[in-house]
C-alpha positions as CSV (number, residue, x, y, z in Angstrom):
1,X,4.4,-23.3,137.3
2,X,6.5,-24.5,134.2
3,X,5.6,-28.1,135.6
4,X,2.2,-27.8,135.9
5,X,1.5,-26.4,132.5
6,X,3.9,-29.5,131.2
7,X,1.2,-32.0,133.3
8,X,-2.0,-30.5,132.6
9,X,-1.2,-30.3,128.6
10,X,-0.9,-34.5,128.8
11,X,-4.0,-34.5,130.9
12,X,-7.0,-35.7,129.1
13,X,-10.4,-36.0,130.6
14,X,-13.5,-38.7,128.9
15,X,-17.2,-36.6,128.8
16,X,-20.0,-38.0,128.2
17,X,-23.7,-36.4,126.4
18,X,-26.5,-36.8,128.6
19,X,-28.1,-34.4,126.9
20,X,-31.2,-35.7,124.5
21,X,-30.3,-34.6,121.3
22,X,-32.8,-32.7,119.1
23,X,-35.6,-34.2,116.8
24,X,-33.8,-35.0,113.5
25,X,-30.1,-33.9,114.3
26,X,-27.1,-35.7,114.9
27,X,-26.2,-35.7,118.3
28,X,-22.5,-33.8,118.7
29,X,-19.5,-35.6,118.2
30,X,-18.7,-35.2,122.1
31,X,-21.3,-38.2,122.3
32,X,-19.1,-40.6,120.3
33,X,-16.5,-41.1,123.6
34,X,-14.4,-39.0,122.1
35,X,-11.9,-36.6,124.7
36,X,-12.1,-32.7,125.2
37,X,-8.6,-31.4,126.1
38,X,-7.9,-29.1,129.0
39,X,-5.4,-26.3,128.9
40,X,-3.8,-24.7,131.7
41,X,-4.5,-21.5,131.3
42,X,-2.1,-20.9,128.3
43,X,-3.7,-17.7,126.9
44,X,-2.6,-15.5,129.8
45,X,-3.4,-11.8,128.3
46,X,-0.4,-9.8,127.7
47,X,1.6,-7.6,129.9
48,X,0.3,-4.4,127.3
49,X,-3.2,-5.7,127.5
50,X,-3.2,-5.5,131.5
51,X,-1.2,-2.2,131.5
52,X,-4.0,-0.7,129.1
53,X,-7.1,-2.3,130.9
54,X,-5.2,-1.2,134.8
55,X,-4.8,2.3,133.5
56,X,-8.5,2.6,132.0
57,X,-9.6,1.3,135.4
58,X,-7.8,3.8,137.4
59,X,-8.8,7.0,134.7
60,X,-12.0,5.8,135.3
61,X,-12.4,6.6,139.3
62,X,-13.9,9.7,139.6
63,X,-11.1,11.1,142.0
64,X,-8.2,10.5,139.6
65,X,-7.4,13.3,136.9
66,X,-6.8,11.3,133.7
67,X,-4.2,13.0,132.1
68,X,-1.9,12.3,135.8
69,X,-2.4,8.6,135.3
70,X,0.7,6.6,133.7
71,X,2.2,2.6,134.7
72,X,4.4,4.1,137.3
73,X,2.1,6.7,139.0
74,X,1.6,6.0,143.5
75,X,-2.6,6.5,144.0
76,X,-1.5,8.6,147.6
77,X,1.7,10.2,146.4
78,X,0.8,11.2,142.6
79,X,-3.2,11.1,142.0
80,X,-4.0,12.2,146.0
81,X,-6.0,9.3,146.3
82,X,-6.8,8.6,150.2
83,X,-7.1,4.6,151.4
84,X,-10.7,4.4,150.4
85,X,-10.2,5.4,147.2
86,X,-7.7,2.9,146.7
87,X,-9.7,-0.4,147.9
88,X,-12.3,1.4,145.2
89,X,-9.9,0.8,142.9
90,X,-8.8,-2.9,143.6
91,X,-12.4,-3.7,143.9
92,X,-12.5,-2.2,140.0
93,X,-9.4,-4.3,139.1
94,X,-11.2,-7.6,140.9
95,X,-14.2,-6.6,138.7
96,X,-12.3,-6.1,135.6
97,X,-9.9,-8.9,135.5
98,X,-12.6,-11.2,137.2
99,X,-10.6,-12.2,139.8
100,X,-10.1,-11.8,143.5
101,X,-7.8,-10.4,145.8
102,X,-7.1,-11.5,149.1
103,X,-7.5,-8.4,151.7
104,X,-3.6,-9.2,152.6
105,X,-2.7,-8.8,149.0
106,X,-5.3,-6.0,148.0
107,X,-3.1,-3.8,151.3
108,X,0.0,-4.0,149.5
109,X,-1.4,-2.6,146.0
110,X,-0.7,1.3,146.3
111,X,0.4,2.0,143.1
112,X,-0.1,1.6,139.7
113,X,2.8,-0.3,138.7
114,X,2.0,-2.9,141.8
115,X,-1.6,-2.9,140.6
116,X,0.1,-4.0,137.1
117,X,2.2,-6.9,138.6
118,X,0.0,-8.5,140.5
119,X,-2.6,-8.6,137.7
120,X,0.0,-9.5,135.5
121,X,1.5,-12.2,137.9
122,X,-2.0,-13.9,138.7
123,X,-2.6,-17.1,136.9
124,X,-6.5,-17.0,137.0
125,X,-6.5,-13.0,135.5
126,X,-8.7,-12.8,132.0
């Protein structure tokens, strides 16, 4: 991972305007051949950030008793949740985090603090 952030920071990419620009403006500077960096991703959100956004996803199902959730509560064990409810609530962190989860994945996620490290852990999560 370390690598591939150390590549794609040296990586540069020419674009080109094919855009018409507008009557009487300058077209953008992108137009002069100049080059439009590409990060890899850098600005991963913070482990507090995906705790606080995980936990407002699971407070929000209308199952789960708010004041029971906390980052190391089990969705069958603690909050009584049954299977169902639980793919309910990786298909809210898919939505939330705007990523997916592979059904072999998404099986494994049973718990709160799981739910956590996976988002956490997933280099595409925003």
């Amino acid at each position: 991972m370390a690598l591939r952030a150390a590549v794609l920071r040296h990586v540069r990419v020419p674009i080109q305007f094919f855009g018409l620009p507008r009557r009487g403006s300058q077209p953008p500077s992108c137009a002069s051949g100049s080059l439009r960096l590409f990060s890899s991703h850098d600005d991963h959100i913070t482990k507090e950030e995906v705790i606080e956004r995980v936990l407002s996803v699971i407070k929000c199902h209308p199952k789960v008793d708010p004041s029971k959730v906390s980052p190391d509560v089990h969705f069958q064990k603690d909050l009584g949740l049954d299977s169902l409810d639980t793919v309910e609530i990786v298909m809210g962190l898919e939505e939330e985090f705007k990523l997916e989860i592979p059904d072999k994945e998404a099986d494994k996620i049973d718990s709160c603090d799981l739910a956590i490290e996976y988002v956490y852990n997933h280099p595409m999560s925003s």
